[in-house]
DODRENBA-299526 format. One record per residue: x, y, z of N, C-alpha, C, O in turn; residue number from 1; residue in three letters. Coordinates in Angstrom, 2 decimals. Last residue first. Example, Ala and Ser with C-alpha at 12.3 -4.5 7.8 and 13.67 -1.06 7.14 Angstrom:
<nodes>
<node><n_east>12.85</n_east><n_north>-2.25</n_north><n_up>7.08</n_up><ca_east>13.67</ca_east><ca_north>-1.06</ca_north><ca_up>7.14</ca_up><c_east>12.90</c_east><c_north>0.03</c_north><c_up>7.87</c_up><o_east>13.41</o_east><o_north>1.14</o_north><o_up>8.04</o_up><i>2</i><aa>SER</aa></node>
<node><n_east>13.19</n_east><n_north>-5.69</n_north><n_up>7.80</n_up><ca_east>12.30</ca_east><ca_north>-4.50</ca_north><ca_up>7.80</ca_up><c_east>13.20</c_east><c_north>-3.30</c_north><c_up>7.80</c_up><o_east>14.24</o_east><o_north>-3.32</o_north><o_up>8.46</o_up><i>1</i><aa>ALA</aa></node>
</nodes>
This chain:
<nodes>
<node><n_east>101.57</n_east><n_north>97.34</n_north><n_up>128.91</n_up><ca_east>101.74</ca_east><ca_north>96.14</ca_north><ca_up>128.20</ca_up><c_east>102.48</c_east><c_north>95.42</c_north><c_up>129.54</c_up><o_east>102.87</o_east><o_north>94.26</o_north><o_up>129.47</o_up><i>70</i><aa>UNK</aa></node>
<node><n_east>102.99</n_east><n_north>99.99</n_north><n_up>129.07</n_up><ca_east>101.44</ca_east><ca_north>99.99</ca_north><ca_up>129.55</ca_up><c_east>101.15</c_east><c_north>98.07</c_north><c_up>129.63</c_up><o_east>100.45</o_east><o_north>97.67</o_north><o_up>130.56</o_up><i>69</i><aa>UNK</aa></node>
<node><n_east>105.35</n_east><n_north>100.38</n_north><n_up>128.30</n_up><ca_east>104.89</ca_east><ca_north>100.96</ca_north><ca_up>129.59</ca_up><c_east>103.76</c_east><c_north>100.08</c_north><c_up>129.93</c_up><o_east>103.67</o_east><o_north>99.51</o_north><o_up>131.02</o_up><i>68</i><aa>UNK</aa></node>
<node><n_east>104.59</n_east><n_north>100.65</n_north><n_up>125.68</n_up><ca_east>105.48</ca_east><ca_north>99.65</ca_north><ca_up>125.96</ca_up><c_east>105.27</c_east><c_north>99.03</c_north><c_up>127.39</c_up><o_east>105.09</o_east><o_north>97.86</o_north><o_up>127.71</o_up><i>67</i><aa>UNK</aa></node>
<node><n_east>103.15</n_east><n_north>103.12</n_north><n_up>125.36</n_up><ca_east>102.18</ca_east><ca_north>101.91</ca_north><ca_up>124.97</ca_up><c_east>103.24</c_east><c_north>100.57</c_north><c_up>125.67</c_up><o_east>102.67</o_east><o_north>99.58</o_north><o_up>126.13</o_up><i>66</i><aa>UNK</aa></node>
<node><n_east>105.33</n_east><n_north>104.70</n_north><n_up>125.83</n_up><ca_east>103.83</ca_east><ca_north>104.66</ca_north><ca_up>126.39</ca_up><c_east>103.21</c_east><c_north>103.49</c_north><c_up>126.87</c_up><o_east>102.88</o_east><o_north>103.02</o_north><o_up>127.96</o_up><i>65</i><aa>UNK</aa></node>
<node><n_east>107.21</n_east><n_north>104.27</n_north><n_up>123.10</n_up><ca_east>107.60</ca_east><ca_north>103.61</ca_north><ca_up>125.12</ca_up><c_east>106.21</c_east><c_north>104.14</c_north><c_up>125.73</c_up><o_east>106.21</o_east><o_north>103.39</o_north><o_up>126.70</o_up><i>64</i><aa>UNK</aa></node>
<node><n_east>105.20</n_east><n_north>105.34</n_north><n_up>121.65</n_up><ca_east>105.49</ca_east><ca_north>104.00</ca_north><ca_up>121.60</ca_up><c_east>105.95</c_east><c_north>103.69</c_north><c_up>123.07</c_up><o_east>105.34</o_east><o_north>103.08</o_north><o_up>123.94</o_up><i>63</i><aa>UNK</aa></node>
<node><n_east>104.70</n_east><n_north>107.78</n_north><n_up>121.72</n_up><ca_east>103.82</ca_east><ca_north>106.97</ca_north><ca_up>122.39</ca_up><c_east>104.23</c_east><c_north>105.22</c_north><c_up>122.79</c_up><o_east>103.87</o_east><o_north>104.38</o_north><o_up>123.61</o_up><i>62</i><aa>UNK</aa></node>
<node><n_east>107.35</n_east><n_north>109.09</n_north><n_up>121.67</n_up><ca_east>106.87</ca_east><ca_north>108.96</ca_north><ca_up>122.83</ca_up><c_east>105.92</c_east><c_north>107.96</c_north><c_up>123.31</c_up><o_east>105.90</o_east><o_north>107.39</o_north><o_up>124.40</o_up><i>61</i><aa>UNK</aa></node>
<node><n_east>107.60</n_east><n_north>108.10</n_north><n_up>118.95</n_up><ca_east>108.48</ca_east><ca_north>107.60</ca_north><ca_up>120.05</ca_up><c_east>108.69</c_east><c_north>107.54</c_north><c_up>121.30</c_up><o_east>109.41</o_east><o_north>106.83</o_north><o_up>122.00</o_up><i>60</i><aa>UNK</aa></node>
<node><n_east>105.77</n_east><n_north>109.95</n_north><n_up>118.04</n_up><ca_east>105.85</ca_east><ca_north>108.61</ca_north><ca_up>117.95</ca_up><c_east>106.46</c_east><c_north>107.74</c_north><c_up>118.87</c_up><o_east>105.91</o_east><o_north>106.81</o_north><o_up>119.47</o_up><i>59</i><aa>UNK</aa></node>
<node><n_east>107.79</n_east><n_north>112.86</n_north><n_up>118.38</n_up><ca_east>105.59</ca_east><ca_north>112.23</ca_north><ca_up>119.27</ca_up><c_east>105.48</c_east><c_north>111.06</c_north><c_up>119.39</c_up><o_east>105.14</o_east><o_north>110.63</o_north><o_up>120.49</o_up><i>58</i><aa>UNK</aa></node>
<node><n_east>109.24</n_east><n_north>111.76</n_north><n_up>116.70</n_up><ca_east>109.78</ca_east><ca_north>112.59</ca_north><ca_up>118.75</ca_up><c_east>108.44</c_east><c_north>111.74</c_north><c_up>118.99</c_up><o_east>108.13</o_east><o_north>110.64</o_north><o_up>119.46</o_up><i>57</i><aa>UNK</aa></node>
<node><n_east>108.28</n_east><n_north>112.28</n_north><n_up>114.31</n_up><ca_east>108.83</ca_east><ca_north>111.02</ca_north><ca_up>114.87</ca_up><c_east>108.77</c_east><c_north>111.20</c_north><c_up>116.11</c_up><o_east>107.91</o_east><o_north>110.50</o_north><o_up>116.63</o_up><i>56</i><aa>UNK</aa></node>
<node><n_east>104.67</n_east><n_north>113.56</n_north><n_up>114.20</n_up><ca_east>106.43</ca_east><ca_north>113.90</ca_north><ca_up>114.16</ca_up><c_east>107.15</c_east><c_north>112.61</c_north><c_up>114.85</c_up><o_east>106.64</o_east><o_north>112.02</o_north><o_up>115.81</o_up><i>55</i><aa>UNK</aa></node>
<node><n_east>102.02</n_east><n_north>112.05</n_north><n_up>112.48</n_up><ca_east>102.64</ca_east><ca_north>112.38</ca_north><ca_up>113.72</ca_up><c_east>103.95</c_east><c_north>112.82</c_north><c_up>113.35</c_up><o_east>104.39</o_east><o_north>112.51</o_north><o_up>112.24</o_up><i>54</i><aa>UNK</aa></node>
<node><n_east>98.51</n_east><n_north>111.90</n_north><n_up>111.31</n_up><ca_east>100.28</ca_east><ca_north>112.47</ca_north><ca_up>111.17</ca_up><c_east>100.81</c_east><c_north>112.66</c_north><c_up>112.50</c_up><o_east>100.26</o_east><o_north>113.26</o_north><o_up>113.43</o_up><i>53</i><aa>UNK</aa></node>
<node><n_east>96.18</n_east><n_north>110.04</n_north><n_up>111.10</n_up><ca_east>96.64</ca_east><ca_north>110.54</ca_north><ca_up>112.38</ca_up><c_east>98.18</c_east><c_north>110.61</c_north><c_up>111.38</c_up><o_east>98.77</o_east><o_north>109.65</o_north><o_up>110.90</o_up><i>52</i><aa>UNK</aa></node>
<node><n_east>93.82</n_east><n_north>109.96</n_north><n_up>108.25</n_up><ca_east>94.81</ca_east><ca_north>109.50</ca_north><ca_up>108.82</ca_up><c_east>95.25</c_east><c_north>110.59</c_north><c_up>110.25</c_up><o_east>94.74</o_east><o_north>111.71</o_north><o_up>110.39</o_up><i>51</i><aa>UNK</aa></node>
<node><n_east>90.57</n_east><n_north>108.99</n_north><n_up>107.23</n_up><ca_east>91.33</ca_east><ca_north>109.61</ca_north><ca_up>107.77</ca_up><c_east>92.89</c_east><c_north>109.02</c_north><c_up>108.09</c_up><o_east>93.12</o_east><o_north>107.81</o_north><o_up>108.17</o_up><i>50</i><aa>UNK</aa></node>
<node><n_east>90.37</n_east><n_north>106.11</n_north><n_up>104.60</n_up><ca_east>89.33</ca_east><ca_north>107.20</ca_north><ca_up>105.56</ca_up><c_east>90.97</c_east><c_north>108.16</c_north><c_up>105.84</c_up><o_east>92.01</o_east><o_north>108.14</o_north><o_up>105.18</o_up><i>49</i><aa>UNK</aa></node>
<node><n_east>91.33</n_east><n_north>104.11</n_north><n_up>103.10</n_up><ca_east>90.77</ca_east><ca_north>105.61</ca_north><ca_up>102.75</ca_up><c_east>90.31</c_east><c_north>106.81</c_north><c_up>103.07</c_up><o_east>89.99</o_east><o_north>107.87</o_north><o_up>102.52</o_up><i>48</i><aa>UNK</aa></node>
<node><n_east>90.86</n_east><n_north>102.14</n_north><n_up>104.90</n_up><ca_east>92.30</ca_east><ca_north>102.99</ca_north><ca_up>104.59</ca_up><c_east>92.37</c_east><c_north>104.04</c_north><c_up>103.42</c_up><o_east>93.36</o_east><o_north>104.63</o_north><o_up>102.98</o_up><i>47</i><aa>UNK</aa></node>
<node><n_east>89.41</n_east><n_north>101.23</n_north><n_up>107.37</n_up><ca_east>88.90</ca_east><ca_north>102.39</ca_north><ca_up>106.19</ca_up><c_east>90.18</c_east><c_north>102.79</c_north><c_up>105.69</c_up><o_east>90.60</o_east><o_north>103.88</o_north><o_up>106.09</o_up><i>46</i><aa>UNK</aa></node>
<node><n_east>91.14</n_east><n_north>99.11</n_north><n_up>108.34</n_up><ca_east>89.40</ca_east><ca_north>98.83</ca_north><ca_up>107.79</ca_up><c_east>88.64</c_east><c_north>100.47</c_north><c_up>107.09</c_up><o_east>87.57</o_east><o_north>100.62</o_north><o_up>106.50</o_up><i>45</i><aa>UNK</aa></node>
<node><n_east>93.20</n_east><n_north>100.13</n_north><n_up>109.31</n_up><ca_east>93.35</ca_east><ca_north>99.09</ca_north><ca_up>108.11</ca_up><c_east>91.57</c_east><c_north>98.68</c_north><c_up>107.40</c_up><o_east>91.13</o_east><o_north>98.16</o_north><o_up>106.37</o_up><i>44</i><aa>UNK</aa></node>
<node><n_east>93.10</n_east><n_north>103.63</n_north><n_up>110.26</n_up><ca_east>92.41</ca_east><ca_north>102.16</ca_north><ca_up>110.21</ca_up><c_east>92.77</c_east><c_north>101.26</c_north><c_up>109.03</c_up><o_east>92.63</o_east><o_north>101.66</o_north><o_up>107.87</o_up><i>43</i><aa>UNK</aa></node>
<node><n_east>97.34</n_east><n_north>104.83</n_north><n_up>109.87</n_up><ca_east>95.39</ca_east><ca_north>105.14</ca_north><ca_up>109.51</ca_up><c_east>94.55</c_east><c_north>103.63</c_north><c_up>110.09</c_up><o_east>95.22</o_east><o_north>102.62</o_north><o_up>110.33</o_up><i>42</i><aa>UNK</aa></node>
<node><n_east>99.51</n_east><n_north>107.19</n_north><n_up>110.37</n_up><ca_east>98.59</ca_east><ca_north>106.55</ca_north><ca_up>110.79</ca_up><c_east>97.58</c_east><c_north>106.38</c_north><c_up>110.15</c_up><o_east>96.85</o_east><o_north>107.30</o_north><o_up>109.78</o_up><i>41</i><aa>UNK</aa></node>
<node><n_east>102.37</n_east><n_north>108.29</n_north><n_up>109.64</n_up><ca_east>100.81</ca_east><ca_north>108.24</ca_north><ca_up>108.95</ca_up><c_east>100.66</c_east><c_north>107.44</c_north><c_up>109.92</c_up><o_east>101.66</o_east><o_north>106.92</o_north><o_up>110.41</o_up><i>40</i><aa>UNK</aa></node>
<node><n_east>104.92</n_east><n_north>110.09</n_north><n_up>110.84</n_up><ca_east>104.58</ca_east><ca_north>109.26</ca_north><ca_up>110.65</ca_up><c_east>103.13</c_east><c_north>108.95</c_north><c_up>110.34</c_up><o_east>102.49</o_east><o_north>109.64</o_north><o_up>111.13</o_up><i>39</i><aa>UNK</aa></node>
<node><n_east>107.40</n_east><n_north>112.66</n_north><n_up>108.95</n_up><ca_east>106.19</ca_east><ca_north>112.03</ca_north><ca_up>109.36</ca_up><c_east>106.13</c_east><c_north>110.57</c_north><c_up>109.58</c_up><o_east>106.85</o_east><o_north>109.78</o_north><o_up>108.96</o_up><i>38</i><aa>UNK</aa></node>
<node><n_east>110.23</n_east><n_north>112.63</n_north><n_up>107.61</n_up><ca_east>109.67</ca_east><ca_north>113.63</ca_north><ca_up>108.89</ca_up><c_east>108.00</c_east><c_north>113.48</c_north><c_up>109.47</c_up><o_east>107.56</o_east><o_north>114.21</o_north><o_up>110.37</o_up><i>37</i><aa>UNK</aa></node>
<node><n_east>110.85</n_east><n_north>110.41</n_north><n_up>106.12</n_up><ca_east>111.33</ca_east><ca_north>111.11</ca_north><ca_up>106.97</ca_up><c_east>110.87</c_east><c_north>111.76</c_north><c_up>107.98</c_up><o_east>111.09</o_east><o_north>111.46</o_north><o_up>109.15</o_up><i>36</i><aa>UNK</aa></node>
<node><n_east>107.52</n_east><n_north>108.51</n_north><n_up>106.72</n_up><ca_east>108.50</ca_east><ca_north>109.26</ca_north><ca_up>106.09</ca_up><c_east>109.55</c_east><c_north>110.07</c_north><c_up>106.91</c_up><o_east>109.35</o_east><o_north>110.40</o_north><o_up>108.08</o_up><i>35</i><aa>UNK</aa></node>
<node><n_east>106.14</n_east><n_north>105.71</n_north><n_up>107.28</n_up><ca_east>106.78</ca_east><ca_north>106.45</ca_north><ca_up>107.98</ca_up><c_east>107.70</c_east><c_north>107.20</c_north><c_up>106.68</c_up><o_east>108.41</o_east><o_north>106.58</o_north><o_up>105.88</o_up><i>34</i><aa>UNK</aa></node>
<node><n_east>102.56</n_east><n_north>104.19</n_north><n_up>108.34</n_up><ca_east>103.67</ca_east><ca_north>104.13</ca_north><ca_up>107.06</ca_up><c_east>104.48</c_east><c_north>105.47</c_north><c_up>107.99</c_up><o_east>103.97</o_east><o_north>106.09</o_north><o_up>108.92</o_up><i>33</i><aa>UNK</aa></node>
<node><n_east>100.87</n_east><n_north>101.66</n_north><n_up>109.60</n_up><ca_east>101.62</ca_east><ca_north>102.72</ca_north><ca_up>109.71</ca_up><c_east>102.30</c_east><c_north>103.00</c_north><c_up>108.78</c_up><o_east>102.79</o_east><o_north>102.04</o_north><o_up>108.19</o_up><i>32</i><aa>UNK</aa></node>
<node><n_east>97.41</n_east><n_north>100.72</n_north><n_up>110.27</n_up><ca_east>98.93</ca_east><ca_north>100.44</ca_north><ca_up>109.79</ca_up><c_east>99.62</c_east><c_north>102.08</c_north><c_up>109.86</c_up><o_east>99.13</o_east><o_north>103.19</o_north><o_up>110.07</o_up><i>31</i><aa>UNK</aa></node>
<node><n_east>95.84</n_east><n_north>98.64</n_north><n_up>113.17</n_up><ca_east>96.26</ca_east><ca_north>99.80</ca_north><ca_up>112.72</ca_up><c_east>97.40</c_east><c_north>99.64</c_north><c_up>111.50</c_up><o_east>98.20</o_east><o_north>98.72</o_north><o_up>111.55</o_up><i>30</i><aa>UNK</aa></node>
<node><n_east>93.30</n_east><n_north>96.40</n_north><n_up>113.06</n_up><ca_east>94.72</ca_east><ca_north>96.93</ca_north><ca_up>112.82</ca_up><c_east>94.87</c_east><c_north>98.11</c_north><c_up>112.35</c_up><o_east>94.28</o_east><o_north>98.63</o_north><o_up>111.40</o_up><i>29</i><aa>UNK</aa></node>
<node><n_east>91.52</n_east><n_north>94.14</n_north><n_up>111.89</n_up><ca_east>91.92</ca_east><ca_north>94.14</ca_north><ca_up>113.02</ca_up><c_east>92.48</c_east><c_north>95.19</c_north><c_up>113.59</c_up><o_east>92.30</o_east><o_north>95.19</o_north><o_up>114.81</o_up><i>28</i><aa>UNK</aa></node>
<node><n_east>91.70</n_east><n_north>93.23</n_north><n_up>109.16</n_up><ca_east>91.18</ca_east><ca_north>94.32</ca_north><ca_up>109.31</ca_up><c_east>90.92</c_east><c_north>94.80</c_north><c_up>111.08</c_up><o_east>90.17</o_east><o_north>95.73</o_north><o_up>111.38</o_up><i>27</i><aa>UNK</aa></node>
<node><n_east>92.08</n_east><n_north>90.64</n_north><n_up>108.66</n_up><ca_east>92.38</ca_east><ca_north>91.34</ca_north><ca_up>107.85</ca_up><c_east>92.21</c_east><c_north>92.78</c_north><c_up>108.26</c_up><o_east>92.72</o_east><o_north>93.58</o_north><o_up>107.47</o_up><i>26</i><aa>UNK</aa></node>
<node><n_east>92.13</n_east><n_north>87.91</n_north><n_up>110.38</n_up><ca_east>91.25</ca_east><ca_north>88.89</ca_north><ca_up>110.44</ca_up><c_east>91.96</c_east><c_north>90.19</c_north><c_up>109.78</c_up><o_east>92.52</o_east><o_north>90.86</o_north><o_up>110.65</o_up><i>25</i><aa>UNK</aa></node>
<node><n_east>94.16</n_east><n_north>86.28</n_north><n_up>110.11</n_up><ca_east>93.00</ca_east><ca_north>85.59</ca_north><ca_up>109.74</ca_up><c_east>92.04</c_east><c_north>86.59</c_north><c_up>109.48</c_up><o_east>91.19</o_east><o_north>86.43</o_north><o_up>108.61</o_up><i>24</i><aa>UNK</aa></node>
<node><n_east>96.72</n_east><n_north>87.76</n_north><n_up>111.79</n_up><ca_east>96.33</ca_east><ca_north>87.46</ca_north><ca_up>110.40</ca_up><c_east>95.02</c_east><c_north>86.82</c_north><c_up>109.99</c_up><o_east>95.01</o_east><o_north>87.18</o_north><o_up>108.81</o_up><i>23</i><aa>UNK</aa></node>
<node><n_east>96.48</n_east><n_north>90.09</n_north><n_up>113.87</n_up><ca_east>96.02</ca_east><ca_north>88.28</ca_north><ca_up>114.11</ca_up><c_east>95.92</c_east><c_north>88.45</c_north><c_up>112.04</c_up><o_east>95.17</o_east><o_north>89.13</o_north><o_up>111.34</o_up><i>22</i><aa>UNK</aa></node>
<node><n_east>99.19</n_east><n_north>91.98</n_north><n_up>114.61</n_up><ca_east>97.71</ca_east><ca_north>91.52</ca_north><ca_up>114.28</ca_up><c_east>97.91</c_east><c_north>90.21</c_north><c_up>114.06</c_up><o_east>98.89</o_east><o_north>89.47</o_north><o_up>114.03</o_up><i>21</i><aa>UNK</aa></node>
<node><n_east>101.74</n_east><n_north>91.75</n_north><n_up>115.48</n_up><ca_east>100.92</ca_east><ca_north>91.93</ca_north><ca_up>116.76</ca_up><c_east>99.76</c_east><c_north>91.95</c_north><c_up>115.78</c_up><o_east>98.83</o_east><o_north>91.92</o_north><o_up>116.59</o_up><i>20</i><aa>UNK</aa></node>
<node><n_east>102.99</n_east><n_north>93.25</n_north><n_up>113.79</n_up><ca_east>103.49</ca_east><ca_north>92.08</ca_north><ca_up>113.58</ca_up><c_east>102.07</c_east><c_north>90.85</c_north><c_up>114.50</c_up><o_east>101.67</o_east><o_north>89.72</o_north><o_up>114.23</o_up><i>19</i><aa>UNK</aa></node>
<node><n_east>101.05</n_east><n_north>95.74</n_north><n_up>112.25</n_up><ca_east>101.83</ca_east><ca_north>95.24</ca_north><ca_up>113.41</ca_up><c_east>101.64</c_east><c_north>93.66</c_north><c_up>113.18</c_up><o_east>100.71</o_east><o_north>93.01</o_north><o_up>112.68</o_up><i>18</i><aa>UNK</aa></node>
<node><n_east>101.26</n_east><n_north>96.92</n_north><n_up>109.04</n_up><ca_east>100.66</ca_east><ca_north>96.46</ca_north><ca_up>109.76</ca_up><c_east>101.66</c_east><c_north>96.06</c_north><c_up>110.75</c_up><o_east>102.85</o_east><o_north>95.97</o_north><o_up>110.46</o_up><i>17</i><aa>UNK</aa></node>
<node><n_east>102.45</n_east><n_north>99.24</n_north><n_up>106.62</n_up><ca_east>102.74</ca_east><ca_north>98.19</ca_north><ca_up>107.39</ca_up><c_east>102.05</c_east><c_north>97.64</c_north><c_up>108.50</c_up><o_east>102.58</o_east><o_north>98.29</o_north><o_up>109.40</o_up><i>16</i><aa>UNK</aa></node>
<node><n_east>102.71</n_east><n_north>101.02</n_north><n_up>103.22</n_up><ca_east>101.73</ca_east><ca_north>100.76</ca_north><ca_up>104.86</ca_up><c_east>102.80</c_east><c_north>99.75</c_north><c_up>105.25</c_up><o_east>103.76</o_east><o_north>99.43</o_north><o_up>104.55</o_up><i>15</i><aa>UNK</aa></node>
<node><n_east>104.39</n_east><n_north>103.57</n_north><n_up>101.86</n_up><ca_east>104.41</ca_east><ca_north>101.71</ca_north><ca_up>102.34</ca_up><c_east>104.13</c_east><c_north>101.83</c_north><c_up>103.13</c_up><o_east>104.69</o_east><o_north>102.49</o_north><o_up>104.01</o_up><i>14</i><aa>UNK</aa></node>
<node><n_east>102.65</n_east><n_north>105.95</n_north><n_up>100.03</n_up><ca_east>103.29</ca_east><ca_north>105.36</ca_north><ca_up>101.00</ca_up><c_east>102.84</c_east><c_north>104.07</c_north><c_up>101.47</c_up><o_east>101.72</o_east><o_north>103.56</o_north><o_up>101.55</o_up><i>13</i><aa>UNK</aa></node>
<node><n_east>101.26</n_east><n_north>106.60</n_north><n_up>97.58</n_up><ca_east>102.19</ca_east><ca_north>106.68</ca_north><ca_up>97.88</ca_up><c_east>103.21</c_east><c_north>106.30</c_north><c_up>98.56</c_up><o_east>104.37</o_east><o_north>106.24</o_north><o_up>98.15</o_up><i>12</i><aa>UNK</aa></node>
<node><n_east>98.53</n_east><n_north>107.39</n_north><n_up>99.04</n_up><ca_east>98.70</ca_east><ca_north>106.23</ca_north><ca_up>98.12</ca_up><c_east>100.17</c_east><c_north>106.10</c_north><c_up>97.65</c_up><o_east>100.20</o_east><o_north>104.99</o_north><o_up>97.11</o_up><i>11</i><aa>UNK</aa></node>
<node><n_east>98.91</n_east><n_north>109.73</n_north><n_up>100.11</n_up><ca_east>98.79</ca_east><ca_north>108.74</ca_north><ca_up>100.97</ca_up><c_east>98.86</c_east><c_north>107.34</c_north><c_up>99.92</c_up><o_east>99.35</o_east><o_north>106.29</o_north><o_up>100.35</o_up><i>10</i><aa>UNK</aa></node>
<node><n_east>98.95</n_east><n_north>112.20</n_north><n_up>98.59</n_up><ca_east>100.15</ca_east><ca_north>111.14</ca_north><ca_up>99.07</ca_up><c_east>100.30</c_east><c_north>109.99</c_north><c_up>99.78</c_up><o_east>101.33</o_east><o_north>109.37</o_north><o_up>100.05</o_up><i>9</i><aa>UNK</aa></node>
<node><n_east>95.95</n_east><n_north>112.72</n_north><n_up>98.26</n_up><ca_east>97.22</ca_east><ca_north>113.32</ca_north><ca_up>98.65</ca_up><c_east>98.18</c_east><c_north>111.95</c_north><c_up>98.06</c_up><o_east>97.93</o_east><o_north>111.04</o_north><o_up>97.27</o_up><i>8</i><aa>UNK</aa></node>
<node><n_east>93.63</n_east><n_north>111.77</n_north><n_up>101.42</n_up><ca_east>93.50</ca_east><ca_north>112.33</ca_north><ca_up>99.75</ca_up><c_east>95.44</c_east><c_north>112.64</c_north><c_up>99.57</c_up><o_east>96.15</o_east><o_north>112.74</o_north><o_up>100.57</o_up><i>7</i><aa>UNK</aa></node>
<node><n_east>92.89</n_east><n_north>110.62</n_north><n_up>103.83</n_up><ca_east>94.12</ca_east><ca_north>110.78</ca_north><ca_up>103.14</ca_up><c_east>94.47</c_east><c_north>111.05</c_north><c_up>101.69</c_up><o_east>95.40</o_east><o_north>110.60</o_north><o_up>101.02</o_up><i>6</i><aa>UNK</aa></node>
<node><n_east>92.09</n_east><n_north>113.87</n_north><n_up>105.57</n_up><ca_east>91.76</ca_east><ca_north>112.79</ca_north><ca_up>104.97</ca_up><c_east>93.15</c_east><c_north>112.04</c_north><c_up>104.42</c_up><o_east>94.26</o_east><o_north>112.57</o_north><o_up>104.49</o_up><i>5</i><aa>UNK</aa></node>
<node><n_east>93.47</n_east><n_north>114.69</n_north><n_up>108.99</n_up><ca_east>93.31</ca_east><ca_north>115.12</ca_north><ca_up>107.85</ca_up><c_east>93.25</c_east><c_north>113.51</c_north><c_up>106.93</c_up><o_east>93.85</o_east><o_north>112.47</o_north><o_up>107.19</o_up><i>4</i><aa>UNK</aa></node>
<node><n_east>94.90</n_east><n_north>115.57</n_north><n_up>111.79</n_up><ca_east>94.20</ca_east><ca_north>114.65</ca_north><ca_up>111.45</ca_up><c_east>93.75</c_east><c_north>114.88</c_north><c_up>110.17</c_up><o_east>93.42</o_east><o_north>116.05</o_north><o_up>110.37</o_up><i>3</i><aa>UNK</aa></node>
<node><n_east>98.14</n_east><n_north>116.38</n_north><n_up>113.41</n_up><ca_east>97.27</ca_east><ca_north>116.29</ca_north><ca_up>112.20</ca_up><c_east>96.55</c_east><c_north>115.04</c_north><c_up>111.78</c_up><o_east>97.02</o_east><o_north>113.93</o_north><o_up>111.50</o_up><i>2</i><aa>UNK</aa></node>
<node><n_east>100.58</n_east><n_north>117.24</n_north><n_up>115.54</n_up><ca_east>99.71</ca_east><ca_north>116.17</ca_north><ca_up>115.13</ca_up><c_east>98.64</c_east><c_north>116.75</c_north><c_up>114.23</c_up><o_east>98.33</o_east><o_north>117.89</o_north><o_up>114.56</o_up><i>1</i><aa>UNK</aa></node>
</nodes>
């Protein structure tokens, strides 16, 4: 995992927001973009700010996590 700005490549990659935000509020939300071997994370309300890199495996852990938890 890697936290690091998103200077780089980050403009580059197709965000996506969860289906799970409230549209009216623009900025609610995490988005995600996914490359082969990474996944980005960043705030939809600073999407200039920082991002969270993850390895797919990690991702897939949190996700059944979060599934778990719900």
């Amino acid at each position: 995992m890697t936290l690091k700005p998103s200077a780089g490549d980050a403009s580059e990659l197709e965000w996506c927001k969860s289906s799970y935000s409230n549209s009216n509020e623009r900025d609610d939300c995490i988005e995600v973009a996914t490359t082969r071997n990474t996944i980005h994370i960043r705030d939809s309300k600073n999407p200039g700010g920082p991002q969270l890199r993850l390895q797919p495996s990690a991702w897939a852990d949190f996700v059944a996590y979060a599934a778990d938890q719900g």
